[in-house]
C-alpha positions in Angstrom: -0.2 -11.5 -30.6 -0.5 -9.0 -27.5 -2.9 -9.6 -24.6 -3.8 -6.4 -22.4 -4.9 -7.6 -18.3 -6.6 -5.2 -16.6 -7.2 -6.2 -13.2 -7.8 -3.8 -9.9 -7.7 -4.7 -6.3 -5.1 -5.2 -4.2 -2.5 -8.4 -4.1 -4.9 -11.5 -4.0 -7.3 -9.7 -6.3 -4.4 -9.4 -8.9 -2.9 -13.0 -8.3 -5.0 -14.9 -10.4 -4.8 -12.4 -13.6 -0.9 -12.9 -13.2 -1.8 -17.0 -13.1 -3.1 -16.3 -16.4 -0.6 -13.9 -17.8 2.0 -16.6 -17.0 0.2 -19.6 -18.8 -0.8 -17.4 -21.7 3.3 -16.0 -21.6 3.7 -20.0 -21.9 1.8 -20.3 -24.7 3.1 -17.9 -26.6 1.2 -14.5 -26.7 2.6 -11.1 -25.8 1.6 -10.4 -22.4 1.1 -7.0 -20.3 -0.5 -6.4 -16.8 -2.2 -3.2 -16.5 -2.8 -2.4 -12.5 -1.8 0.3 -9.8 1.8 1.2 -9.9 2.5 -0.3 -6.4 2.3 -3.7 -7.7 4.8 -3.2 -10.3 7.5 -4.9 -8.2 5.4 -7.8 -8.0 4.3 -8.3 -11.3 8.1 -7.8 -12.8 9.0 -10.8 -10.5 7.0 -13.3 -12.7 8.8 -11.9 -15.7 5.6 -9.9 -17.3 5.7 -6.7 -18.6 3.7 -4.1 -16.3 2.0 -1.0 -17.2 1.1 1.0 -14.0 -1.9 3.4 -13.3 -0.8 6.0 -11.9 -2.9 5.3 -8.5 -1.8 3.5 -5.4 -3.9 1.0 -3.7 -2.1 0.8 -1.0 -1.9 4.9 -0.1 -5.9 5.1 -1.4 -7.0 2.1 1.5 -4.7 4.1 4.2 -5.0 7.9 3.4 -8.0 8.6 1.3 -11.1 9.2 3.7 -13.9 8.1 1.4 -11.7 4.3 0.5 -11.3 4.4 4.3 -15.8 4.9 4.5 -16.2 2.2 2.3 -14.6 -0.2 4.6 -16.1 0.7 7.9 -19.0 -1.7 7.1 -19.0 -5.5 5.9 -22.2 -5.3 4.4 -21.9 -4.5 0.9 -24.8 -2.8 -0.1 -23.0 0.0 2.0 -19.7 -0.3 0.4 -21.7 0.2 -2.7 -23.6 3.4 -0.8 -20.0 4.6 0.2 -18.1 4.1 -3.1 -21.0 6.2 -5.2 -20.8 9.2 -2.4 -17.3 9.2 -3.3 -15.7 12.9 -3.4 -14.7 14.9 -6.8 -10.8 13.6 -6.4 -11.7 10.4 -6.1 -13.9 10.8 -9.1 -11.4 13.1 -10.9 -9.3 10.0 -10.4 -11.0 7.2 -11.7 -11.6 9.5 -14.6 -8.0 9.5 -14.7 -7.5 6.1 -14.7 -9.5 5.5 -17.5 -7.5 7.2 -19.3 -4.6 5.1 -18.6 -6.0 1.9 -19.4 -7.2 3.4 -22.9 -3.7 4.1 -23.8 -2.4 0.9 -22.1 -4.9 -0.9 -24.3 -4.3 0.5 -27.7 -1.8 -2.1 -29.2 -3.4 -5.1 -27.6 -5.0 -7.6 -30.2 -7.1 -9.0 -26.8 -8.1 -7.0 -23.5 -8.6 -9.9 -20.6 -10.8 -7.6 -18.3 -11.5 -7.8 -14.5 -15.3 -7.0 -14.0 -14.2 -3.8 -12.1 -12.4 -2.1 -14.6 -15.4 -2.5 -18.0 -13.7 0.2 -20.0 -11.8 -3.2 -21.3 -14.9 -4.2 -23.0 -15.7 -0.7 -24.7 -11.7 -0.3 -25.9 -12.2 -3.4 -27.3 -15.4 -2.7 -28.8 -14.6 0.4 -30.8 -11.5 -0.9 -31.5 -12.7 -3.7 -33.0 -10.3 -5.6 -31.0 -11.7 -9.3 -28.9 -12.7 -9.1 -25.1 -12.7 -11.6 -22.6 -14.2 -10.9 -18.9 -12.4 -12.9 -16.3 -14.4 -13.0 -13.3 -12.7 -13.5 -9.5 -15.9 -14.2 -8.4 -19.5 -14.8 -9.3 -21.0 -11.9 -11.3 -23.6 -14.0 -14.0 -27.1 -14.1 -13.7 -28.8 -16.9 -12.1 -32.4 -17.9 -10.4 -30.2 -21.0 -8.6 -28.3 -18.5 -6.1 -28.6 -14.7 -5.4 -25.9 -12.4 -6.3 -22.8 -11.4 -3.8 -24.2 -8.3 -2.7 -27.6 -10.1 -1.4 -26.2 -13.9 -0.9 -26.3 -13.6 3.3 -30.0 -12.5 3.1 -32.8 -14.9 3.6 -33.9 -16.8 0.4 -37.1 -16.1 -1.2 -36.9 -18.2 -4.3 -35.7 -17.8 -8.0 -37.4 -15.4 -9.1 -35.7 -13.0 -6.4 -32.4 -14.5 -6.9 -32.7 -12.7 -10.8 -34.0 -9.8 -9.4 -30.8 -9.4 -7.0 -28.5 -10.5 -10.3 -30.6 -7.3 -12.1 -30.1 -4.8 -8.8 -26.0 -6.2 -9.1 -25.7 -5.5 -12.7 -27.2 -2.0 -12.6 -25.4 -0.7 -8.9 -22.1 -2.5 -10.1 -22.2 -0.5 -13.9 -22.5 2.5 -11.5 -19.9 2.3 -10.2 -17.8 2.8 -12.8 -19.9 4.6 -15.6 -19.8 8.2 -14.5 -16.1 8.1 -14.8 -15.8 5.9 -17.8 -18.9 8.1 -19.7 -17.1 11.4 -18.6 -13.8 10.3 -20.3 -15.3 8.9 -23.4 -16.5 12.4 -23.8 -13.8 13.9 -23.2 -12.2 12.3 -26.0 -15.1 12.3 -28.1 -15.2 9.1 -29.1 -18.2 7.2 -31.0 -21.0 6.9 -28.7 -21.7 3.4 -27.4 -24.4 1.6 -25.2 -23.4 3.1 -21.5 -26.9 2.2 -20.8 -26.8 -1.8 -20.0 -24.0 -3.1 -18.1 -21.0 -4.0 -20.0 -21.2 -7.2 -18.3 -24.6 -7.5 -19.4 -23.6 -7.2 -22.9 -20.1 -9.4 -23.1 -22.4 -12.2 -22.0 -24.6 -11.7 -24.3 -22.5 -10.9 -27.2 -21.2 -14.2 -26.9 -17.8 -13.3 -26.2 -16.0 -15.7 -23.9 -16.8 -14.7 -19.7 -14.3 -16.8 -17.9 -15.5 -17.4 -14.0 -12.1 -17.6 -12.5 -13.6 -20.2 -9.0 -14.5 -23.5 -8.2 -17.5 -24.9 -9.4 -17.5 -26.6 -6.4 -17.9 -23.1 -4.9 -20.8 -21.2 -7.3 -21.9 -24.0 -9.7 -22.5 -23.4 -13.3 -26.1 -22.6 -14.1 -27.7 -24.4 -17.1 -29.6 -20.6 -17.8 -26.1 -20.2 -18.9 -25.0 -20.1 -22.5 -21.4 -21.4 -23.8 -19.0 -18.9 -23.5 -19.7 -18.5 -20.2 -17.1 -21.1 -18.5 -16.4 -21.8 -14.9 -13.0 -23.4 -15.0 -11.6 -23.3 -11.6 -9.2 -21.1 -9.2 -6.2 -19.2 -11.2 -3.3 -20.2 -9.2 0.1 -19.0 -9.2 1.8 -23.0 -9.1 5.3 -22.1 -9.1 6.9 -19.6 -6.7 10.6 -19.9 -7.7 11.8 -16.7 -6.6 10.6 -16.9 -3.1 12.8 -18.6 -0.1 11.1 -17.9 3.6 13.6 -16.6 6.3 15.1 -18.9 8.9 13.2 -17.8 11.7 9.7 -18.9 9.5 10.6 -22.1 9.2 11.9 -22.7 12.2 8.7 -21.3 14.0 6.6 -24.1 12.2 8.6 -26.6 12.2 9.3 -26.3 16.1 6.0 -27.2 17.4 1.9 -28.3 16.6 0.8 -27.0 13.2 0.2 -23.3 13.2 -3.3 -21.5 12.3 -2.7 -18.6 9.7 -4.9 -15.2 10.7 -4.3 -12.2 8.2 -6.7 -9.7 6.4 -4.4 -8.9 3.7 -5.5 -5.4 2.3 -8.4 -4.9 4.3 -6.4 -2.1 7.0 -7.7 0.1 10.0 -4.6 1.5 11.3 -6.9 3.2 14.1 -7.9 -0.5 15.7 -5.3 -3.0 14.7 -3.3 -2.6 17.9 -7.1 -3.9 19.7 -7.2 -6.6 16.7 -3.9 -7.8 17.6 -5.1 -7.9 21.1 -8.3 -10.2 20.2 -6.3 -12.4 18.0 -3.7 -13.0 20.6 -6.3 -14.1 23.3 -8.4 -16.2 21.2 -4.8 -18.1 20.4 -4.0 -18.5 24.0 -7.6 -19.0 24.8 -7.5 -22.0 22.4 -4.3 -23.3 23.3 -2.8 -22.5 19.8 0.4 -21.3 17.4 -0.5 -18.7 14.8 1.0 -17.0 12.2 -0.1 -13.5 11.7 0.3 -11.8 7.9 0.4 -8.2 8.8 -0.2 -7.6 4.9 -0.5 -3.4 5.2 -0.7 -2.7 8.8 3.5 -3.7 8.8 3.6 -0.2 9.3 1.4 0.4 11.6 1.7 -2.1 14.3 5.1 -2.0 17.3 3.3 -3.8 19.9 4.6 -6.9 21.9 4.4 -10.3 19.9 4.1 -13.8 22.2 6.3 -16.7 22.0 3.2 -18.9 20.5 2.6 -15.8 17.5 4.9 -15.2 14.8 4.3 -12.2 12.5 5.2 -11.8 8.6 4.6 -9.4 5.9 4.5 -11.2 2.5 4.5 -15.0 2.2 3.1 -17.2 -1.1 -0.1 -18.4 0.3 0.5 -21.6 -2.3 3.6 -22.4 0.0 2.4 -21.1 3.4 -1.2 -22.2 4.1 -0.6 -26.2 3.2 1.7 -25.9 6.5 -1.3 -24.7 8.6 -3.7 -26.1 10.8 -6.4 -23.6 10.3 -7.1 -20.5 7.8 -8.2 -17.2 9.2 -8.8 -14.4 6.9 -10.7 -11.4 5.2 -12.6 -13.6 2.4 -11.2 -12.0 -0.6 -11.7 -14.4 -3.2 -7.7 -14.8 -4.2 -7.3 -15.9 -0.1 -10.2 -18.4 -0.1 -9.2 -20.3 -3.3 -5.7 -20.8 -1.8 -7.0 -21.3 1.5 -9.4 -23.9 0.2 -7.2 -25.6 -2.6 -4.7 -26.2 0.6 -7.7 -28.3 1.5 -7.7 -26.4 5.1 -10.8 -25.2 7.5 -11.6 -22.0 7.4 -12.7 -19.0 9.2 -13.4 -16.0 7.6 -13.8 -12.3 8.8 -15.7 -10.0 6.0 -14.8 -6.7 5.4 -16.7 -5.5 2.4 -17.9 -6.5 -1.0 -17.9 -9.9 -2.0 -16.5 -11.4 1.1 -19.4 -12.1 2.6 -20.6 -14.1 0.1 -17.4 -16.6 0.8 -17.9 -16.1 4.4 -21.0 -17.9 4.2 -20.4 -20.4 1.1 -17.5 -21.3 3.7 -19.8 -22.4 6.1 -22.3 -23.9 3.6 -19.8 -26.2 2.3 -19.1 -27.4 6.0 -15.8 -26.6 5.4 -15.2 -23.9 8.3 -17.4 -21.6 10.8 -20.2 -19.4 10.2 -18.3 -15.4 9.4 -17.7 -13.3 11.8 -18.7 -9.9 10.9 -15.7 -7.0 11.7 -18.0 -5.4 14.6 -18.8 -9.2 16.3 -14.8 -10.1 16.2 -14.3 -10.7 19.7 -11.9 -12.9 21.6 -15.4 -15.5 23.0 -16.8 -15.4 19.0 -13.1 -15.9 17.6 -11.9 -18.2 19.8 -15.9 -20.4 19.4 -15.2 -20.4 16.0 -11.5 -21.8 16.1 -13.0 -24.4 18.2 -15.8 -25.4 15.6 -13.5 -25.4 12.8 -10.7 -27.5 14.0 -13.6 -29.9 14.9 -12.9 -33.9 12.3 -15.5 -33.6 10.3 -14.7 -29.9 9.9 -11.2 -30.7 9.0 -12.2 -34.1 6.9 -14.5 -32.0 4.7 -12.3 -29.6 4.0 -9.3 -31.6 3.2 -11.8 -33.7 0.6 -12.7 -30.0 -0.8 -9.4 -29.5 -1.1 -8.2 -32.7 -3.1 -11.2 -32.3 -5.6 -10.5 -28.3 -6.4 -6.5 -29.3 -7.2 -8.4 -31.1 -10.2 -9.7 -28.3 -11.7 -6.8 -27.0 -13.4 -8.1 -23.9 -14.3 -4.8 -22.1 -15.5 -5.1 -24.6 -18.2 -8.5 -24.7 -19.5 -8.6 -20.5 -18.9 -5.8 -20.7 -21.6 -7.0 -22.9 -23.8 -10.5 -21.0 -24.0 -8.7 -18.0 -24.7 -6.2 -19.6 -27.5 -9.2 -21.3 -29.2 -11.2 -17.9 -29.1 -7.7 -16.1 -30.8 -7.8 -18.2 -33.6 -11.1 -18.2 -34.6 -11.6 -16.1 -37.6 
C-alpha cells in the first residue's frame, strides 16, 4: 500500500516526517516524501522515494522579501500579519504548489499530512482515500493551555485558552485557504467545506491526529477524543551514512565539553556577521567552547573564527548534541526534541511561529533559561543565560527530562497507529 508525506518547513521541520517514512518503509508500505525540491538530496539519503515541489525553502528564506518580513519579528501573531500580506508571486506560488501536491497525491492509498500543508486532508477526502494529520507541534484545542500563537501571554483561565485554540484554527486555515480554494477551482472539483478548518474537521471526523512531541512537553488533554494520540518525538535513530570530519572530533574531544549555538533555517544574512560577534563574546565572556551550525548563513559569513569556536554546516543533531554541554538554538520544534531527548539544558532564541511557545515551555520545565527574543540577544543577556543554564539543578533536570522522553518511542507507536488505522475496513 502507498503512503503520500507532505511535510513543509525547512530541515528540522522535515526530520520527523522522514522518522516516520523510515519506520513505515520498515513495515512494509510504499513510501514517498513530498517537500521542496532542495531537500531531495536529503531525503534520497534515507533510501525514500522523493517527490519535489518545485519551490525552494532555502532561496524563498534568503531572496524573497515578503518570507524575509515574516521573520523580522518573533512574535507570531506578526508572522501570521506578515505571511497573509504576502505579494501575488508568493500567492501565485502557493497556488502552485497545491497543484503539485494534488498530483503527488493521486496514487497514494494514505496522505500523512503536516498541519501546514491541509490540501492532504481535502485530496484525501474527495478521493475517498484515509488521512492522518501529524502534528510537529501542538495544534488541538484545549482549555488546559493556550495555543502557540498566544502561549507567552499572561493566563486568563480556560475559557480564554479555547478562545486562543478558536483564533489559531481560524488565522492558521488562512493561511493556506486562498491558495488551496483558488486551485480547487481552477480545477473544478466538487465543492467541499473551505469553511471550518481542515484541522477542525480531521479531529472531528475521527480520523487518526498524531501529535508528533513529548507529552512531557504539551500533555494530552482529557477534552480529547481517541484518535487524537500524543506519542512522543519522531526521531531519526540511526544515521549510518554520516561520519564527522577529523577536525570535528578532534575539536570536542580536545578540551571541556562544548555548547552548541545554531539557528538552523532561521537566516538574516544582513546581521549575522554582528550575531557572530555577540555569540563569540558571550563564549569568551563565559569562559566556554562552542560549536557554531552555520545551517544557511554558510554562505554568508567569512569572518575570523577563535580558537575556543569551531564552525560546521550540517551535523545529525542525534549524534552531535549528546556530546555538548549546553544547547543554544532557534526553538524549532525538530531542534528542541533532539536537544531535549539528549537530555541537555537549553537556551533558546525565537525567531517566529511556534518557537516561542518552546522558548518558554523550556523554561517552564526548568530545564534551561527564560528565551531571549532576537531584538534582546545581546552579549550581557546571552552570556546571563549561559550562566543560568549550566547552573546543577539546571543540568540535573534536564538530564532526568532527557532519560524519561528516550521512553517514548514514538516512531513506534506513530507506526503502529497508522498500521492499525490501514487495516481497518
Amino acid at each position: 500500500m502507498k503512503i503520500a508525506i507532505t511535510t513543509v518547513g525547512s530541515r528540522g521541520d522535515i526530520q520527523p516526517f522522514i522518522a516516520l517514512g523510515l519506520g513505515l518503509k520498515k513495515a512494509g508500505y510504499e513510501v514517498s516524501i513530498i517537500t521542496a525540491k532542495n531537500e531531495e538530496d536529503f531525503v534520497r539519503n534515507y533510501g525514500l522515494d522523493f517527490y519535489a515541489l518545485d519551490v525552494n525553502i532555502q532561496e524563498l528564506m534568503e531572496g524573497n522579501s515578503d518570507v524575509q518580513e515574516m521573520t523580522k519579528s518573533s512574535s507570531p501573531l506578526k508572522f501570521v500579519t506578515s505571511h497573509l500580506k504576502g505579494s501575488k508571486s508568493l500567492k501565485s506560488m502557493m497556488i502552485k504548489t497545491q497543484s503539485e501536491i494534488w498530483e503527488a497525491c493521486q496514487d497514494a492509498d494514505l496522505i500523512v499530512y503536516h498541519p501546514g500543508m491541509p490540501i492532504g486532508y481535502f485530496i484525501a477526502q474527495i478521493n475517498n482515500k484515509k488521512s492522518v494529520l501529524l502534528n510537529p507541534f501542538p495544534v488541538v484545542a484545549t482549555k488546559d493551555y493556550p495555543s502557540i500563537l498566544f502561549y507567552s501571554f499572561p493566563r486568563w483561565g480556560r475559557t480564554f485558552n479555547l478562545l486562543t485554540h478558536i483564533i489559531f484554527y481560524k488565522v492558521f486555515w488562512a493561511l493556506a485557504k486562498s491558495a488551496i480554494v483558488a486551485f480547487w477551482n481552477q480545477k473544478n472539483l466538487k465543492k467541499l467545506n473551505f469553511k471550518t478548518s481542515p484541522i477542525q474537521q480531521q479531529i472531528k471526523s475521527g480520523r487518526p491526529v498524531i501529535n508528533a512531541y513529548s507529552p512531557l512537553t504539551f500533555q494530552p488533554s482529557r477534552e480529547w477524543g481517541n484518535n487524537v494520540q500524543t506519542v512522543g518525538s519522531l526521531i531519526i535513530e540511526n544515521e549510518s551514512n554520516f561520519t564527522p570530519t577529523k577536525e570535528l572530533v578532534e575539536f570536542i574531544k580536545n578540551g571541556e565539553a562544548p555548547i552548541f549555538i545554531g539557528f538552523g533555517s532561521m537566516k538574516d544574512i544582513r546581521s549575522f556577521t554582528k550575531t557572530f560577534e555577540i555569540l563569540s563574546e558571550a563564549v569568551n565572556k563565559t569562559k566556554q567552547r562552542a560549536v557554531i551550525g552555520l545551517g544557511w548563513t554558510k554562505n554568508n559569513f567569512n569572518g575570523t573564527v577563535p580558537e575556543n569556536i569551531f564552525l560546521i554546516e550540517n551535523v545529525p543533531f542525534t549524534w552531535l548534541f549528546p556530546q555538548m554541554k549546553l544547547l543554544v538554538h532557534h526553538g524549532g520544534a525538530g531542534t528542541t526534541a533532539a536537544g531535549l531527548i539528549a537530555g541537555k539544558p537549553t537556551i533558546i532564541i525565537p525567531h517566529i511561529a511556534d518557537q516561542p511557545a518552546w522558548g518558554l515551555r523550556v523554561f517552564e520545565l526548568g530545564v534551561g533559561s527564560k528565551p531571549i527574543t532576537k531584538k534582546n540577544l545581546s552579549v550581557d543577556n546571552l552570556s546571563k543565560a549561559i550562566l543560568f543554564a549550566l547552573q546543577p539543578k539546571i543540568i540535573s533536570a534536564a538530564n532526568q527530562l532527557g532519560q524519561i522522553m528516550k521512553l517514548d518511542n514514538g516512531n513506534k507507536k506513530a507506526v503502529d497507529i497508522i498500521h492499525k488505522y490501514m487495516t481497518e475496513n
